[in-house]
ZAKOL-741127 format. One record per atom (N, C-alpha, C, O): residue number from 1; atom name; y, x, z; residue in one letter. Coordinates in steps of 0.001 Angstrom, whole numbers, padded with zeros to 6 digits. Atoms other than C-alpha are relative to their C-alpha. Layout:
BEGIN
seq/atom/north/east/up/type
NUM/CA/Y/X/Z/A
...
! end
This chain:
BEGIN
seq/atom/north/east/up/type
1/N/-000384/-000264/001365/X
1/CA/-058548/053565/041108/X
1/C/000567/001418/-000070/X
1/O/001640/001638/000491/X
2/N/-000597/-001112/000757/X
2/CA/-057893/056871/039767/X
2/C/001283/000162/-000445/X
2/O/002033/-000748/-000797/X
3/N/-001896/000222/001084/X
3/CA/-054430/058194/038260/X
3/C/-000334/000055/-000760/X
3/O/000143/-000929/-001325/X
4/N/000605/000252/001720/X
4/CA/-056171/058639/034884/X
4/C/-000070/-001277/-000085/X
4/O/000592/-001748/-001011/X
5/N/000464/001303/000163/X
5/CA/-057269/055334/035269/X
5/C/001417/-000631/-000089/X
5/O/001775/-000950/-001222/X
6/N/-001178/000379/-000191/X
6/CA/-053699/054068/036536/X
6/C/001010/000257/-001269/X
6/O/001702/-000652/-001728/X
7/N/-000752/-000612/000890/X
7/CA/-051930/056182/033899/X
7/C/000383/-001707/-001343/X
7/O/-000544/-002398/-001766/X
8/N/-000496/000436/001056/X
8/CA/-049866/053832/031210/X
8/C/000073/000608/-000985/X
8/O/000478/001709/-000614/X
9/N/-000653/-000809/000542/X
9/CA/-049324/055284/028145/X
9/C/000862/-000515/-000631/X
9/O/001765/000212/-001045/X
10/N/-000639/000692/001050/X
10/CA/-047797/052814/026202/X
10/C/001735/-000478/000681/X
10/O/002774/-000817/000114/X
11/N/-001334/000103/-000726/X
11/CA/-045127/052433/029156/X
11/C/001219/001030/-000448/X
11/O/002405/000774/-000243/X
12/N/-001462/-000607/-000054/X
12/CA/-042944/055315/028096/X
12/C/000616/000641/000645/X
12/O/001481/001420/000245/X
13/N/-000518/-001139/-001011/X
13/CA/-042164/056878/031012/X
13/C/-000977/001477/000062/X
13/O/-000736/002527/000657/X
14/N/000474/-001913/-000256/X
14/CA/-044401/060013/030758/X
14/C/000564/000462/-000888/X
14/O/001141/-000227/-001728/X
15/N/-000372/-000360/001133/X
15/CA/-043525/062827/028711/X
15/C/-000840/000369/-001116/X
15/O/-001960/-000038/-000809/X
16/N/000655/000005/000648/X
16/CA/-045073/063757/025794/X
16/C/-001176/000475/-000162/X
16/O/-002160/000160/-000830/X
17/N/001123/-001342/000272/X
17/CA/-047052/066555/026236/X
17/C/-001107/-000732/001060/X
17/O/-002295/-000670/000747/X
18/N/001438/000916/-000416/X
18/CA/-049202/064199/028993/X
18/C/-000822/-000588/-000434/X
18/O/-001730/-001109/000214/X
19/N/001543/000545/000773/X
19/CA/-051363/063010/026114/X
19/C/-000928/000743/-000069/X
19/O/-002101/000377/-000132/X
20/N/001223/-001029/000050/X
20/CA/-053027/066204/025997/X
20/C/-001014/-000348/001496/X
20/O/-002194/-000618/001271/X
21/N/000369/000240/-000846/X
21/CA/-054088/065625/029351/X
21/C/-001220/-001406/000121/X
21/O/-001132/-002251/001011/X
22/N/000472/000692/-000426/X
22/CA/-056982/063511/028720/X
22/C/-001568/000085/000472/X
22/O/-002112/001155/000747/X
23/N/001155/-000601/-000942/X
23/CA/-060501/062634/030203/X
23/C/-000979/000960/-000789/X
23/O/-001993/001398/-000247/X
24/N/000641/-001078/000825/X
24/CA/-061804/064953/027399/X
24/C/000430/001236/000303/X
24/O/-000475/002063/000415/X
25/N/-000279/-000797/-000431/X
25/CA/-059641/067500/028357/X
25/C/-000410/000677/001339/X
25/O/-000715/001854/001527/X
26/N/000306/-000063/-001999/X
26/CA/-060283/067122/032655/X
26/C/-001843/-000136/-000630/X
26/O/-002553/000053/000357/X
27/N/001110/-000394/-000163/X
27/CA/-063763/067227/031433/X
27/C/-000829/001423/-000307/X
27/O/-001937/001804/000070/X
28/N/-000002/-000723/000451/X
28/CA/-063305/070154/029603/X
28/C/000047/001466/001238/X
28/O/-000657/002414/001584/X
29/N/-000721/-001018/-001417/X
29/CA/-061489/072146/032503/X
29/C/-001308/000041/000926/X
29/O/-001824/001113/001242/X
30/N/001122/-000054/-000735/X
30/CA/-064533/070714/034670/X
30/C/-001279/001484/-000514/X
30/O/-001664/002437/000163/X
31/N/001076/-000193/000220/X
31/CA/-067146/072088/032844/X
31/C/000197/001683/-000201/X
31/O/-000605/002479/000290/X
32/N/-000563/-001902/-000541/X
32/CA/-065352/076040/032491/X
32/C/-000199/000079/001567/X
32/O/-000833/001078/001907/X
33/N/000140/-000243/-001239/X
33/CA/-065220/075384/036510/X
33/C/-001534/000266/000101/X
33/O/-002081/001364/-000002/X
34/N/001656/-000288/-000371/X
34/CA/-068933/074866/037178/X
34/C/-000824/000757/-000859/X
34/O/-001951/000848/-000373/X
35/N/000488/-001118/000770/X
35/CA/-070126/077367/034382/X
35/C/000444/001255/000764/X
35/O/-000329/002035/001320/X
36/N/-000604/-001205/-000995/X
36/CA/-067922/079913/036108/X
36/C/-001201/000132/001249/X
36/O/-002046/001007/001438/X
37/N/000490/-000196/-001583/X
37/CA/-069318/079059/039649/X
37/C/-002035/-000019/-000197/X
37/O/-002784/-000163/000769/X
38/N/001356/-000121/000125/X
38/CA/-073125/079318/038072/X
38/C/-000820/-001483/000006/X
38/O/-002045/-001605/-000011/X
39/N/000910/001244/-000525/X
39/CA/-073581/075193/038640/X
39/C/-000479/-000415/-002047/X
39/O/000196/-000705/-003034/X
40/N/000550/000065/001997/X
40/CA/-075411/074824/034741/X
40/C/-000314/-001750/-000036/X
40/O/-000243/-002446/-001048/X
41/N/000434/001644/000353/X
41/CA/-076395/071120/035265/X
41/C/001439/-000867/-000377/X
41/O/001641/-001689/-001271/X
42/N/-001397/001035/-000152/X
42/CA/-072522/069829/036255/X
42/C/000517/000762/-001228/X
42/O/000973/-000078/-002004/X
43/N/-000406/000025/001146/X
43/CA/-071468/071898/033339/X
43/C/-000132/-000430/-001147/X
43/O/000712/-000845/-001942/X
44/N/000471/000695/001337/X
44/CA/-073629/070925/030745/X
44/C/000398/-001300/000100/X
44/O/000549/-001660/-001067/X
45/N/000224/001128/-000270/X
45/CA/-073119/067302/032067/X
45/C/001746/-000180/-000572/X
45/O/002048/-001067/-001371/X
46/N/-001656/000063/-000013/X
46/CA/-068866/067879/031974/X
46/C/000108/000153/-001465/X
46/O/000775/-000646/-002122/X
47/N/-000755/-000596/001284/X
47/CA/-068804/069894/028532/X
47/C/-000954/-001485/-001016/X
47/O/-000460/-001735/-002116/X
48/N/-000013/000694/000961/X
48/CA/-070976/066886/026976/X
48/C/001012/-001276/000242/X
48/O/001277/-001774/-000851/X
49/N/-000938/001002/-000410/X
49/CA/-068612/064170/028320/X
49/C/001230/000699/-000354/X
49/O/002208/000144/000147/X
50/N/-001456/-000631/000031/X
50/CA/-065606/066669/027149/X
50/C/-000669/-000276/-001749/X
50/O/000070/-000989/-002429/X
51/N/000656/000086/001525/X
51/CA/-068019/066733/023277/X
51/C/000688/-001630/-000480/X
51/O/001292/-001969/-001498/X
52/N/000364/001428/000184/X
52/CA/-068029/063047/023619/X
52/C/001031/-000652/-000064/X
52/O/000909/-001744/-000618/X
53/N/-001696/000215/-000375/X
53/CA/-064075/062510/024387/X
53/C/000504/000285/-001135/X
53/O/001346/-000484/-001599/X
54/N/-001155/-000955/001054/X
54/CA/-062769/064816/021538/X
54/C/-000346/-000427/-001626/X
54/O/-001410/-000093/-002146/X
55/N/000745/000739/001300/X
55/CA/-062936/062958/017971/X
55/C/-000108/001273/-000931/X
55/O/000376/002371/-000660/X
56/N/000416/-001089/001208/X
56/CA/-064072/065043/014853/X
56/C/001557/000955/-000218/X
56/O/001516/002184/-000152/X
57/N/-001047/-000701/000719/X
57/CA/-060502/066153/013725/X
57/C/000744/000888/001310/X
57/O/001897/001241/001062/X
58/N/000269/-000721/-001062/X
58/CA/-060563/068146/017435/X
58/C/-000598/001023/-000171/X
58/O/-000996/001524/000880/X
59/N/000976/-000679/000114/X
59/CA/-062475/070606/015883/X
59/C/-000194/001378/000672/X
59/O/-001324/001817/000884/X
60/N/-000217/-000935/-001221/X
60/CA/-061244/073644/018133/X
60/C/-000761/-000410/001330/X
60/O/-001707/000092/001938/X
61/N/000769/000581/-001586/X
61/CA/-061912/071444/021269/X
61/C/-001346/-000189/-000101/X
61/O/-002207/-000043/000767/X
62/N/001662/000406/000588/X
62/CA/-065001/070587/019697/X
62/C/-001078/001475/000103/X
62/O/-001946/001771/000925/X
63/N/000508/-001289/-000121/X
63/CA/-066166/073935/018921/X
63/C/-000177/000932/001679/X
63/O/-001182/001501/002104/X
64/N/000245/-000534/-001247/X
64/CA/-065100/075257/022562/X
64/C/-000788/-001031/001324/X
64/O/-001258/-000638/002391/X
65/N/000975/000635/-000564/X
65/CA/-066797/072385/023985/X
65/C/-001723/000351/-000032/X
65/O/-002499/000138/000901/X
66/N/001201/-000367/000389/X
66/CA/-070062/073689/022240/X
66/C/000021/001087/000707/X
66/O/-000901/000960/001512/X
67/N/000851/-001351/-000560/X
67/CA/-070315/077239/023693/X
67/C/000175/-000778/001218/X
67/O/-000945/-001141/001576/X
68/N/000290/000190/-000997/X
68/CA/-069292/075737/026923/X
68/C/-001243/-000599/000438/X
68/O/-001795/-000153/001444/X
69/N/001853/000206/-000137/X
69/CA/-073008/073730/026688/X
69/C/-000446/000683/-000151/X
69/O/-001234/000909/000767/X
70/N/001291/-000894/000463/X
70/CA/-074795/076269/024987/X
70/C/-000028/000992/001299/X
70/O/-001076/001203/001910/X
71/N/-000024/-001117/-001351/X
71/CA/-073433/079021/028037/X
71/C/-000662/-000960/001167/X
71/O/-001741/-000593/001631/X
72/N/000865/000854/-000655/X
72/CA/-074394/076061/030326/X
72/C/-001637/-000212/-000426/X
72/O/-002380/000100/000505/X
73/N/001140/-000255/000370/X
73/CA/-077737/075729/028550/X
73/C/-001105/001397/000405/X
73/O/-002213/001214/000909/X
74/N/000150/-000349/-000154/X
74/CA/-078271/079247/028679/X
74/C/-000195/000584/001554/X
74/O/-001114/001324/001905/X
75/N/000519/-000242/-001246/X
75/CA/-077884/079556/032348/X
75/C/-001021/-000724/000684/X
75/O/-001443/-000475/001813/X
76/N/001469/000626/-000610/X
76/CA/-080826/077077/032699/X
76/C/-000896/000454/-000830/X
76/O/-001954/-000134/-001052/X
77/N/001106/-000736/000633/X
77/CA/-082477/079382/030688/X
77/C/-000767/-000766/-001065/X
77/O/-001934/-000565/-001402/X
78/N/000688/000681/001514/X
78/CA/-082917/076834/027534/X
78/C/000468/000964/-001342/X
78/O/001367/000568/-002083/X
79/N/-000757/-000624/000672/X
79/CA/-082284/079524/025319/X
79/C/000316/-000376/-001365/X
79/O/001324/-000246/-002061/X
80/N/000151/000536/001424/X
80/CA/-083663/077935/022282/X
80/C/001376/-000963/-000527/X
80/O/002023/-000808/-001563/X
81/N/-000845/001167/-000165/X
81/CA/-081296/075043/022718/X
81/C/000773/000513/-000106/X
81/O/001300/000510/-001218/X
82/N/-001793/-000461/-000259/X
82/CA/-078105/076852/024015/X
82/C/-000069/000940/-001870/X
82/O/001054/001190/-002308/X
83/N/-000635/-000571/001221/X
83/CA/-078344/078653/020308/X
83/C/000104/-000689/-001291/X
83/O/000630/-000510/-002389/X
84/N/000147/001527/001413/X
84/CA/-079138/075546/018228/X
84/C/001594/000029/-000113/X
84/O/002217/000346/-001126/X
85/N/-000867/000568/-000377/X
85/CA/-075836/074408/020381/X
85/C/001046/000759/-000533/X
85/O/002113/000248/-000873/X
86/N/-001393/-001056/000082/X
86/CA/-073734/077835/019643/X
86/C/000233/-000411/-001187/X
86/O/001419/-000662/-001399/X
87/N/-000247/-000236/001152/X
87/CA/-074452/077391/015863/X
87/C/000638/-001053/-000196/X
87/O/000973/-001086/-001380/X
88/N/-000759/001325/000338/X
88/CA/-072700/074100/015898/X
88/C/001656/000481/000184/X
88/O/002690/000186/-000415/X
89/N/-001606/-000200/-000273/X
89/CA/-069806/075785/017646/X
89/C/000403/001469/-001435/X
89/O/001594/001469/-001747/X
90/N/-000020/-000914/000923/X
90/CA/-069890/078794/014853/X
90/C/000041/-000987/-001432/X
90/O/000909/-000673/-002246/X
91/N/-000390/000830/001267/X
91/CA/-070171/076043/011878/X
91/C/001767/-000198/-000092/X
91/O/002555/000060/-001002/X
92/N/-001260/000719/000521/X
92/CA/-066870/074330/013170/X
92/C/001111/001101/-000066/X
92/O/002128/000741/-000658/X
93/N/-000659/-000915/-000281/X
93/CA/-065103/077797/013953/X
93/C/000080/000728/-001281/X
93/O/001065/001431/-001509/X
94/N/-000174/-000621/001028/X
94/CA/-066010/079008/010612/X
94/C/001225/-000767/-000641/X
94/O/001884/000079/-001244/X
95/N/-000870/000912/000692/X
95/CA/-063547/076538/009200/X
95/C/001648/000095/000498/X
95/O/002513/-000565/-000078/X
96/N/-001076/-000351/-000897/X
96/CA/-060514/077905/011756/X
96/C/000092/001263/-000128/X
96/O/-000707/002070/-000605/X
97/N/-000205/-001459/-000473/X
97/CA/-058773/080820/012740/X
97/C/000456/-000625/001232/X
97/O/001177/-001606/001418/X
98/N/-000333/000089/-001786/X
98/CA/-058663/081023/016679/X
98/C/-001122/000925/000453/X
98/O/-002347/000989/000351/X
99/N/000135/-000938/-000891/X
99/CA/-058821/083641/018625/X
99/C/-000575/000059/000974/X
99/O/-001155/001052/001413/X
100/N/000442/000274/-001398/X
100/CA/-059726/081839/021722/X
100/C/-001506/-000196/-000387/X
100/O/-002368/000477/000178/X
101/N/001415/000708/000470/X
101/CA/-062965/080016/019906/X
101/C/-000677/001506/-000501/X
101/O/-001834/001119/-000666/X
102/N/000414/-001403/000336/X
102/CA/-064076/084006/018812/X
102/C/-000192/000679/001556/X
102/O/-001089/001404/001986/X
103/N/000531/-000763/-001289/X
103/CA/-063566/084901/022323/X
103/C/-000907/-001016/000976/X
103/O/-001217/-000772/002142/X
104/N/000822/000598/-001235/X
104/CA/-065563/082366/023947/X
104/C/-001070/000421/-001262/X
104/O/-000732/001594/-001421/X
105/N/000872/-000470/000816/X
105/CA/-068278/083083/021162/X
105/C/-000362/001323/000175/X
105/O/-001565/001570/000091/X
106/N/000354/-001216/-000731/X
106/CA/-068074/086709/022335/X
106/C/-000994/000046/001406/X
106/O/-001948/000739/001760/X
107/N/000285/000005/-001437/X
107/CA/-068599/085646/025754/X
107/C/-001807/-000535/-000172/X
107/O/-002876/-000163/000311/X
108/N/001560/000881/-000075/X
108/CA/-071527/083194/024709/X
108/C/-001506/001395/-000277/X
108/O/-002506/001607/000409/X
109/N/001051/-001475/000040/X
109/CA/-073614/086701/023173/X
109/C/-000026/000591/001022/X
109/O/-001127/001051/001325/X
110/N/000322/-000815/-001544/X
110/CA/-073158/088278/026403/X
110/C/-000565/-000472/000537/X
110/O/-001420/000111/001203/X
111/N/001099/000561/-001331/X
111/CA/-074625/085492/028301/X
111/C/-001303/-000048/-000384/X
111/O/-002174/-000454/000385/X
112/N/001040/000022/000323/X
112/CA/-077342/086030/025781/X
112/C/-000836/001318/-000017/X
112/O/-001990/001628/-000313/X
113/N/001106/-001363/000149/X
113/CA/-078203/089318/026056/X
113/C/-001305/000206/000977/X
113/O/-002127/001027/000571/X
114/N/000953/-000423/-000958/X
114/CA/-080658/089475/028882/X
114/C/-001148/-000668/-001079/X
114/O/-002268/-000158/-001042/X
115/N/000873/000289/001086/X
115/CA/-082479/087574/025911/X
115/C/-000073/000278/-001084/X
115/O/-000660/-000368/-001952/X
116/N/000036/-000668/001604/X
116/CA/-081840/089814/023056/X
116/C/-001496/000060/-000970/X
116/O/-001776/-000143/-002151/X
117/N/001792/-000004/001173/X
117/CA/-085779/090227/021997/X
117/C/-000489/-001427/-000077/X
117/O/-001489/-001672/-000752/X
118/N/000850/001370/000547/X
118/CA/-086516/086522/021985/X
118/C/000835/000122/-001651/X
118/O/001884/000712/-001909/X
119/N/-000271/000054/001382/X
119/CA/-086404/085728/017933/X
119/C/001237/-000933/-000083/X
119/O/002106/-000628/-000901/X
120/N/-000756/001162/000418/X
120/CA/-084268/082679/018092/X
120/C/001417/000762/000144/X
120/O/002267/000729/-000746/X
121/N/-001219/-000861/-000413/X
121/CA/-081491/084911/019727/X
121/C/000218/001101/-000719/X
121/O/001427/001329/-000771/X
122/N/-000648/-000852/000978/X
122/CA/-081481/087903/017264/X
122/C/-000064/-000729/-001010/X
122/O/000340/000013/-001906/X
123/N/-000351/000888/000851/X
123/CA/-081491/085101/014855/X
123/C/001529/-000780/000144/X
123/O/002330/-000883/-000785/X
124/N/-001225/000461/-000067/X
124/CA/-078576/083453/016148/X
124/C/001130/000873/-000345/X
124/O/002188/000505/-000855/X
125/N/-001130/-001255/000265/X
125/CA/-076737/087086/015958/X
125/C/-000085/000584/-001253/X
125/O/000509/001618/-001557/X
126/N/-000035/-000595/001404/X
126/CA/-077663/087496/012409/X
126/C/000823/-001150/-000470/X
126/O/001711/-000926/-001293/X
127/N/-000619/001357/000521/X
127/CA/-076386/084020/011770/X
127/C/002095/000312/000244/X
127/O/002980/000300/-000611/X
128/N/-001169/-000924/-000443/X
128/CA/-073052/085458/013745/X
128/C/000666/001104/-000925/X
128/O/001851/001327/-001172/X
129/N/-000596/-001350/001038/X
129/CA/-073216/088663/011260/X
129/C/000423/000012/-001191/X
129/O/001016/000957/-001710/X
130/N/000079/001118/000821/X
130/CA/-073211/086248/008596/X
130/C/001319/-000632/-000748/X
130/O/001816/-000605/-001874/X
131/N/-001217/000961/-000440/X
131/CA/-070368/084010/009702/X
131/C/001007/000945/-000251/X
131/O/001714/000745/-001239/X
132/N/-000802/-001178/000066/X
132/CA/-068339/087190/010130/X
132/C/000558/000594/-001530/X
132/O/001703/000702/-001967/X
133/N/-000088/-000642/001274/X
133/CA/-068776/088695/006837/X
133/C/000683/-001034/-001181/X
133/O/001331/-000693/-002170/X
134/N/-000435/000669/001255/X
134/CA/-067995/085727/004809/X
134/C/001667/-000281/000610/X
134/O/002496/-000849/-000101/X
! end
């Protein structure tokens, strides 16, 4: 058995801030690890099990869950896909201010540039120029 698994919550003895700590979160953390280290399958696999954890009114986690697939996507070279995936994370981000969700959205165009002349991808960055302006 796991300590996640083990974990009480209803016992009372943790403190508060250990709710954040859940398997949406540790899937979350996962899936930044193996994107980092280049593994694109265990990420995509972590950040949808981190998607799948985090309910609608998450919409930050939600959103940074999305580039983390789409950057996962993109390193298996689905490009089409990883920008379907970004625009989901750019819908819920339009609706926020965060700084962090802008800088992983930065990051996600970089991992796209080696594909700047496919259409779908200067489409996604008009969609971006878009988002911006309004």
């Amino acid at each position: 058995m796991s300590a996640l698994d083990a974990a009480d919550p209803s016992s009372g003895d943790d403190p508060a801030w250990i709710g954040h700590f859940d398997e949406a979160y540790l899937a979350d953390e996962l899936a930044h690890c193996h994107r980092d280290l280049g593994q694109a399958e265990a990420a995509a696999r972590c950040a949808q099990e981190s998607l799948d954890g985090h309910p609608e009114s998450r919409a930050r986690r939600r959103a940074i869950g999305y580039v983390l697939l789409a950057s996962a996507q993109v390193q298996q070279r689905e490009v089409e896909q990883a920008c379907n995936t970004g625009l989901k994370a750019v819908e819920l981000l339009g609706s926020l201010r965060s700084n962090r969700g802008a800088e992983y959205l930065d990051d996600f165009q970089q991992r796209l540039e080696p594909y700047r002349d496919e259409p779908v991808v200067r489409e996604f960055g008009a969609r971006m120029e878009l988002q911006a302006a309004a």
